[in-house]
C-alpha positions as CSV (number, residue, x, y, z in Angstrom):
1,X,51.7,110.1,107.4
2,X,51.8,111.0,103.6
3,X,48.4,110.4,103.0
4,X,48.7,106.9,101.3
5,X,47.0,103.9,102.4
6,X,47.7,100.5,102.0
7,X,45.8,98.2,99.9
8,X,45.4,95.0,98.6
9,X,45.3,93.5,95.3
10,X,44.0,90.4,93.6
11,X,46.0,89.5,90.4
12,X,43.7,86.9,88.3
13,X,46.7,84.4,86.9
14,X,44.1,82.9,84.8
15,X,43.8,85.9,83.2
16,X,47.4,86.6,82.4
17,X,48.2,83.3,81.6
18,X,45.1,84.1,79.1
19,X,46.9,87.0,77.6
20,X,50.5,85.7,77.2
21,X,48.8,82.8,75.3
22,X,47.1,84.8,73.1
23,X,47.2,85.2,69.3
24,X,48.3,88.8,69.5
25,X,50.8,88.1,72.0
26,X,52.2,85.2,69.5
27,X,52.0,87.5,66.7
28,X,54.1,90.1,68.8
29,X,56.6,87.4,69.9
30,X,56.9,85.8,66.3
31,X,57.4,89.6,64.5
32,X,60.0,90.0,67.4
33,X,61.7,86.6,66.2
34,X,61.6,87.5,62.6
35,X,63.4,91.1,63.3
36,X,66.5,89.3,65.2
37,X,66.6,86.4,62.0
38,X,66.5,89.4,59.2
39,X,69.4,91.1,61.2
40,X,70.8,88.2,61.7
41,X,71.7,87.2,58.0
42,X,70.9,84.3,55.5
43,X,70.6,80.9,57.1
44,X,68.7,82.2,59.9
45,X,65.0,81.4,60.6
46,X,62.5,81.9,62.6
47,X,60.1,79.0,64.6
48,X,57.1,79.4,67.0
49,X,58.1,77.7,69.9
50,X,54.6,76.4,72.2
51,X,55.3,77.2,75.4
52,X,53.3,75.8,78.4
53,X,52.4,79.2,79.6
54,X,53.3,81.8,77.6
55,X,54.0,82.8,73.4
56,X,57.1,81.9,72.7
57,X,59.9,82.4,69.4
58,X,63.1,81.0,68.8
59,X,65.4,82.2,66.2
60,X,67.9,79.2,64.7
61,X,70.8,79.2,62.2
62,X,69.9,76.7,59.5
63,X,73.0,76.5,57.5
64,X,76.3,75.0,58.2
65,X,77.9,78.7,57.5
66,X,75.3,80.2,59.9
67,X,75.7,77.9,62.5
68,X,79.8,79.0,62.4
69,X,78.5,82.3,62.1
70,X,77.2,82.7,65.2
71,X,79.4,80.3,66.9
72,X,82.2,82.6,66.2
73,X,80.9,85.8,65.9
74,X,77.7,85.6,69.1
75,X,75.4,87.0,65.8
76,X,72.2,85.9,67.5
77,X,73.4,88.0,70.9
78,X,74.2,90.9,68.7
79,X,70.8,91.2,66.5
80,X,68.8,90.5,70.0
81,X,68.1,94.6,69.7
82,X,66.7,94.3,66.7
83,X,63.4,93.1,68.1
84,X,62.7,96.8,69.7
């Protein structure tokens, strides 16, 4: 044997469910959101959407010409690296 031992570990869901709930993780999510809609263009915005479990973000074209935009041209798939 190596020298490594096996052991077990308790993960406290409570907890994590505490942290992706949390305002710092909804202020991470939301500046993440923002990035991807400023790359994105005009007519792009974006929303807080409450999740059950965790922060969540959702960017959205608002315009008619935005809404083509990224129909045709997959803008939102394209800006996702943005967010890093």
């Amino acid at each position: 044997m190596s020298g490594f031992r096996v052991m077990s570990v308790r993960l406290n869901n409570q907890a994590f469910r505490a942290l992706r709930r949390s305002p710092g993780a909804k202020r991470l999510v939301m500046s993440a959101a923002r990035k991807i809609a400023a790359a994105s263009g005009p007519g792009y915005e974006a929303r807080e959407a409450p999740g059950r479990d965790r922060a969540r973000a959702i960017v959205v074209p608002t315009t008619a010409e935005a809404r083509r935009d990224s129909a045709t041209n997959l803008t939102l798939l394209r800006n996702l690296g943005a967010a890093r």
